[in-house]
N, C-alpha and C positions, 0 to 999 in steps of 0.2 A: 296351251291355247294356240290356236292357228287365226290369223287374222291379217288380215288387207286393208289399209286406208286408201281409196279412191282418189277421194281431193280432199286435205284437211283444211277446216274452218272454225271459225270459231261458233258453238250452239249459241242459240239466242232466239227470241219472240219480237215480231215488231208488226206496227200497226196496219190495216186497210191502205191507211194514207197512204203510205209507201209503196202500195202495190195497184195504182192505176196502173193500167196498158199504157206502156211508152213506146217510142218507137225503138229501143235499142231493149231486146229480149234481156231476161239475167239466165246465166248459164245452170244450168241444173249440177246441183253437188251432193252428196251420199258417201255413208261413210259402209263398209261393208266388212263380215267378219264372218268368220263358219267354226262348226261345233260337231264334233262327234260324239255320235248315239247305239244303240244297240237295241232289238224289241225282239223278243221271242219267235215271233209270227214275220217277222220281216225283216232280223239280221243286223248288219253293220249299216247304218245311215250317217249319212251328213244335212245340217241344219244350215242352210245362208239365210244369212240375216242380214237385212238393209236398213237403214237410217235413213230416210229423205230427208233433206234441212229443207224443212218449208218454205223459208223465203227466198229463197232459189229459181223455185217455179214460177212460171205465169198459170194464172186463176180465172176464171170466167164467172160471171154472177147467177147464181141462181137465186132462190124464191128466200132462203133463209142465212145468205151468205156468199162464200164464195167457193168454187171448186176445182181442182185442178184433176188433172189425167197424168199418167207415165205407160209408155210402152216399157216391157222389160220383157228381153230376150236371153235367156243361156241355153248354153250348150256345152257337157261336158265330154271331152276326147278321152282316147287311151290309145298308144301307139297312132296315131292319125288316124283312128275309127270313133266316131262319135257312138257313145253307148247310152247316154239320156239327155233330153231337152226339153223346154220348156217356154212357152211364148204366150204373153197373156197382157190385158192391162189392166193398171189399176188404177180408180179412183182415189183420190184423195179421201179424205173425212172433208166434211163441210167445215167450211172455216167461219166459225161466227165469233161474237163477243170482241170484234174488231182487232184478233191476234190469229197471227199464221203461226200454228206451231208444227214442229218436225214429226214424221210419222212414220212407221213402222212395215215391214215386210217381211215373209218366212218361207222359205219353201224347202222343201226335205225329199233328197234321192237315196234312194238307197244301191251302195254300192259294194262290191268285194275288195278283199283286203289291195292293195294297189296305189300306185301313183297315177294321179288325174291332169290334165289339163281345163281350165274353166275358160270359157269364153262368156262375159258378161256384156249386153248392152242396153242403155235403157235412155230413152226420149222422152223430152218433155212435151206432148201431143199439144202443145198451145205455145209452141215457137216452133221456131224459122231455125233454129239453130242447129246445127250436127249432132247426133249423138253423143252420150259421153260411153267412151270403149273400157272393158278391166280386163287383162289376162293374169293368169295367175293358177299356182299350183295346188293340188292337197292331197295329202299323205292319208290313206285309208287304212287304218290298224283294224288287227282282226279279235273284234269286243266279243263277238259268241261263242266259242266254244273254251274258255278260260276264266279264270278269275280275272277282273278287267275292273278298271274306276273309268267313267264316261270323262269326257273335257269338263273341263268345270265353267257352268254357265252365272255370270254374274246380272242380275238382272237390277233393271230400270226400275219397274215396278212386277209385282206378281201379287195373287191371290188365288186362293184354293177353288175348286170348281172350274165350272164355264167353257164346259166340252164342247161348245160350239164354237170355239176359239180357235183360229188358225195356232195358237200360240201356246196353245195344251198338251201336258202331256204330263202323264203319273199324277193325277189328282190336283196340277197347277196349272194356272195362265200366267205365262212368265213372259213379258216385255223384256228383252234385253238389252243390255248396256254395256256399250261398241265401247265407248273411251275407260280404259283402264287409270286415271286418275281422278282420284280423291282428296277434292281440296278439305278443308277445314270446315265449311257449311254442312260437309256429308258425314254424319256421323256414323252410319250405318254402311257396310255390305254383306246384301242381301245373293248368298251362292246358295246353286243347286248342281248334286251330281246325282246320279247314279249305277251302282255297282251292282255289279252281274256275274252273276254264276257262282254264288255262293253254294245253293242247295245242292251244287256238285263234290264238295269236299266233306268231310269225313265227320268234322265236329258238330256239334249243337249249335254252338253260342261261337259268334266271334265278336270281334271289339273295331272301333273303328275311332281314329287319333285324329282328331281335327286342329291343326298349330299352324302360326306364322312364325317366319325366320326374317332377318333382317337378312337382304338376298346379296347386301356386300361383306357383313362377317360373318354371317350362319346360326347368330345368336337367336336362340329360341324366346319370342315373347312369352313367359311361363303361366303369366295372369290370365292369358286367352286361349291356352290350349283346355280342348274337350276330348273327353274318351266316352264312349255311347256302345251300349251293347246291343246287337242286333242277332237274331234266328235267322237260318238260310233262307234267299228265297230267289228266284229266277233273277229277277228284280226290284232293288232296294234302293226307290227315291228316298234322297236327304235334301231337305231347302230349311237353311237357317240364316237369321239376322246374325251378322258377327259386328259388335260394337268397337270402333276405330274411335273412340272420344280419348283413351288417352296411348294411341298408338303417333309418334313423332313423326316429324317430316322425314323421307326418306323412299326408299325403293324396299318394297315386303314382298315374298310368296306365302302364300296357300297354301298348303301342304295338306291331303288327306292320303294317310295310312291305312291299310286292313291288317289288323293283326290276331292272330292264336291267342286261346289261353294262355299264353308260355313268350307272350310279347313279340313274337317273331315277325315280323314282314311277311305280308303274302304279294300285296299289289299297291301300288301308291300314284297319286295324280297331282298336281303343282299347278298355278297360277301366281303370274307375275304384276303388282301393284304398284304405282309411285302415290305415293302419301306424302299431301300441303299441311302441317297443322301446327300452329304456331303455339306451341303451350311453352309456358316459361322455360328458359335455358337459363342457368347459372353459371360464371365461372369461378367453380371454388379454387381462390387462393391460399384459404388455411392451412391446407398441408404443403404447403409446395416448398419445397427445399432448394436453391437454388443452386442448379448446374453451371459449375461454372465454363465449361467447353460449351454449353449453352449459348452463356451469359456473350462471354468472348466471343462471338460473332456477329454481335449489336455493339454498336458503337455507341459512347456516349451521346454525340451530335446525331445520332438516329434511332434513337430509343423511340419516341413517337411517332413520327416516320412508318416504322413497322408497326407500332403499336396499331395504327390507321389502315396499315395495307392490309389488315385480317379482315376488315368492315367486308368486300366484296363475295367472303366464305363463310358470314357467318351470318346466324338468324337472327330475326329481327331484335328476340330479346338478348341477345349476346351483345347485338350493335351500340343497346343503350349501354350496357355496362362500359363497353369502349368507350365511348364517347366520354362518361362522366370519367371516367379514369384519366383518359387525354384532362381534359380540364383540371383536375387536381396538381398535373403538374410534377407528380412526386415519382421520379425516374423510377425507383427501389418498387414502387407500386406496378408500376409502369412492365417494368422489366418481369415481375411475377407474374401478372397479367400474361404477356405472352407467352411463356413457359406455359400457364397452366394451360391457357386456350388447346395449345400442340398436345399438350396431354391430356387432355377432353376429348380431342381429337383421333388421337394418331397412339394412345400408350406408350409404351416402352420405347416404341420407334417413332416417336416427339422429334427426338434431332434430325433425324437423317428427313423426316416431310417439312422441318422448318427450313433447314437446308434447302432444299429441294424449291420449296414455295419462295425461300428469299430470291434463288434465281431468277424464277420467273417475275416476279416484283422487280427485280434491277432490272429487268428484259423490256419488262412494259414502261417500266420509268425512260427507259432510254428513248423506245421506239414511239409511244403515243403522247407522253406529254407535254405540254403547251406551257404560254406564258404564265400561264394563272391556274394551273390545276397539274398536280401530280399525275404521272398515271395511272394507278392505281383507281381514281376520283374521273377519270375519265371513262367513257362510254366501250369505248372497244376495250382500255386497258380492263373494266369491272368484268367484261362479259370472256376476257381470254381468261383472269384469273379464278372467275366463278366455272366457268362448262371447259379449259386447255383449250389449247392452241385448235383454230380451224383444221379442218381434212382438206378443205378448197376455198381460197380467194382469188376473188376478180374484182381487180382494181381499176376503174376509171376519172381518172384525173380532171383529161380534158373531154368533154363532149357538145357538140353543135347546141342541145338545147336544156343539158342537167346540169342539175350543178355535181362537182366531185362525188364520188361517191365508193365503197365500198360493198360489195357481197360474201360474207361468211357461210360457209354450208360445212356444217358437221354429218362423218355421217350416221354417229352414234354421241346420244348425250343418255346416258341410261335407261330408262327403258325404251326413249324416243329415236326417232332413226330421222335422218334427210329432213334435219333443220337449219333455217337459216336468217340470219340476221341482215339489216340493211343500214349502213353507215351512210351519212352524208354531211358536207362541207358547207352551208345557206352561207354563213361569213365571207368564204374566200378568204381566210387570211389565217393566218399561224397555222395549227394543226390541229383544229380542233372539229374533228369528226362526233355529229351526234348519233344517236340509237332512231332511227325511222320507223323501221318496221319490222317484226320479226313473227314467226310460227312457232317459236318457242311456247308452253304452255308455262303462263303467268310473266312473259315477256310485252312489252307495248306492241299489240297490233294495231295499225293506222291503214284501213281499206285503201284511204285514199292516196299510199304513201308515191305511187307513181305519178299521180299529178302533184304532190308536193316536190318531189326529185325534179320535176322539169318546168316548175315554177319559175325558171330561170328567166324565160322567154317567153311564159305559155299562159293564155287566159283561162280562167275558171270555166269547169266542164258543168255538170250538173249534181243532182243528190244521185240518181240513181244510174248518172253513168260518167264517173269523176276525168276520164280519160277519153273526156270525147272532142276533146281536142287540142288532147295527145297522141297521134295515130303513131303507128310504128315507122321510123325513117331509120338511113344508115346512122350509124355512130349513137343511136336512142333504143337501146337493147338490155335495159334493168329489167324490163317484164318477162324477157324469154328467160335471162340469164339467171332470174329467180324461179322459173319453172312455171310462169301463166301464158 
């Protein structure tokens, strides 16, 4: 999958209210991703695909609601020669039923096998505001004259028919879906590919293996894999519902195979998932035999201690078992408990990630704890233990009109790239940094977290513009140094 996020936000629907004309524009944001394709008649193509977050724009009223504009201009290079482009606007959908919701974009070039350069820009035609700019690259693999699996497109929504659709193709109208996580609500992913150039090899029948791997040990989900027999044909859409109800939290691919009668591999295509789903976790104690090179690294006086430092790594039903375990009291329980946890975890090689993690727990104990809270139980110590140590912090102590504060930017947390979290000090006193704001997905985002930071000194701004009198001064540089 080849994809680009623009500006990440969080999706969401909100009222009219919200959206009188004020005097302080909202900046336009999109999220954007591309897809490769292949057609008989017309070769190797690429699919962009845009997300407009609706309540971004400014709207003007019409007769049954409200309506907005976007300019959108690309331009694709190759060696500094532009070879297609494309400049057009579009309207919104009408906004009624007093919710602005996010809406969709597709446009498709067809290109030769190559590396591309994109210039994208797109305005909001009902503000004052600058464009927003994307550059960015893409890889053109050569799908016609081989056995070839298309990108794998996961969709929003789709339905069969509806050739009049900007968003058709092979018998579907397929909406797609830019964000690659699946919380717990979604039980369903809904993918389509297409494989090409079968009718050029030799046999009748070939097969084709549809399976998930867990993408950090390789292990094959075996309940959800499909094998489908299909007869050659130029082109062979597949779109099916894959049911995630009882797929665990975690990071999965996708995986489709083309194989012989004789199981062989001819061609294969992946897609990358993170998966929220909270189904029971147990920690079986029953067989757990107690190691004692294990055991002798916990001290009696911190058997609970650690027992408590796993809460930041583990799920929510693991947490209860913890907890009722701390309460009981009973070390020998205690002590199995974490053993088994490590071996739930980690197998064989239990010790050496217990080891490892206790490090890190004396690390954070030492560096973020405070009067009243371990640090493990602390905000930055939860967030170093749960995602490792930050790629980049910038720390500001003292400043003219924030209070203390912290920036974390990672710049890989599994499938998520250039996240970052926002620590601050309201107290003044000991060392107890709390969690502000963060882009992490299922982290606490707070819009307003920059007029919170500078709270210090600073009067209340508005609903629809929290930092309006907050302006940017020396020494008051949280907003750049988080990337707004």
């Amino acid at each position: 999958m080849k994809y680009i996020l623009i500006i990440i936000v969080a999706l969401c629907t909100v009222s009219f209210s919200a959206f009188s004309q004020k005097e302080k524009d909202r900046k336009l944001t999109a999220y954007l991703q591309t897809k490769q394709f292949s057609a008989p008649t017309v070769g190797n193509y690429v699919e962009i695909h845009i997300q407009f977050v609706g309540y971004t724009l400014n709207y003007l009223p019409v007769e049954n609601g409200l309506i907005g504009e976007v300019a959108v201009q690309m331009t694709i290079s190759q060696n500094d020669s532009i070879v297609n482009s494309d400049a057009y606007r579009l309207n919104t959908p009408v906004m009624v039923d007093s919710i602005i919701d996010d809406f969709y974009d597709i446009k498709r070039f067809a290109l030769n096998p190559g590396n591309y350069k994109v210039n994208l820009q797109l305005l909001d035609m009902n503000s004052d505001k600058d464009p927003v700019k994307a550059t960015f690259m893409i890889n053109v693999e050569e799908f016609s004259d081989a056995l070839a699996i298309s990108d794998v497109l996961i969709a929003e929504s789709a339905y069969k028919g509806g050739e009049e659709s900007p968003f058709y193709k092979s018998g579907y109208s397929i909406i797609p879906r830019i964000s690659t996580f699946y919380p717990s609500e979604l039980s369903n992913l809904p993918a389509y590919i297409e494989i090409y150039n079968m009718n050029e090899l030799s046999d009748s029948v070939y097969g084709l293996k549809q399976y998930i791997t867990n993408a950090e040990t390789g292990e094959e989900l075996s309940n959800l894999t499909i094998y489908s027999r299909h007869t050659p044909e130029a082109v062979t859409p597949i779109f099916r519902q894959i049911d995630l109800t009882t797929v665990p939290t975690g990071t999965y691919t996708l995986n489709y195979t083309v194989i012989d009668r004789n199981f062989i591999e001819l061609a294969s295509q992946s897609f990358e998932f993170e998966r929220s789903n909270d189904l029971e976790s147990t920690i079986n104690m029953s067989d757990i035999v107690i190691d004692p090179a294990f055991q002798a690294s916990i001290t009696s006086d911190s058997v609970s201690y650690y027992l408590l430092s796993l809460i930041p790594i583990s799920k929510p039903s693991q947490v209860k078992l913890i907890i009722a375990e701390y309460k009981s009291k009973n070390e020998e329980k205690q002590r199995k408990m974490i053993q088994a946890f490590w071996k739930e975890t980690s197998g064989l090689k239990m010790y050496d990630a217990w080891i490892r993690y206790k490090i890190e727990v004396n690390k954070v104990e030492e560096t973020y704890s405070s009067n009243y809270q371990k640090g493990y139980e602390t905000d930055r110590g939860r967030v170093y233990l749960q995602y490792g140590p930050p790629s980049r912090t910038f720390v500001r102590e003292n400043s003219p009109s924030e209070y203390p504060y912290e920036i974390w930017e990672y710049n890989k947390i599994g499938v998520f790239s250039n996240k970052k979290f926002v620590f601050y000090n309201p107290d003044l006193i000991n060392n107890q940094y709390r969690l502000l704001h963060s882009d992490m997905v299922g982290e606490l985002k707070n819009p307003r977290w920059s007029y919170e930071l500078a709270k210090r000194n600073t009067k209340n701004g508005n609903v629809d513009d929290p930092n309006e009198y907050n302006p940017d001064s020396w020494g008051n540089n949280s907003r750049q140094m988080f990337g707004q």
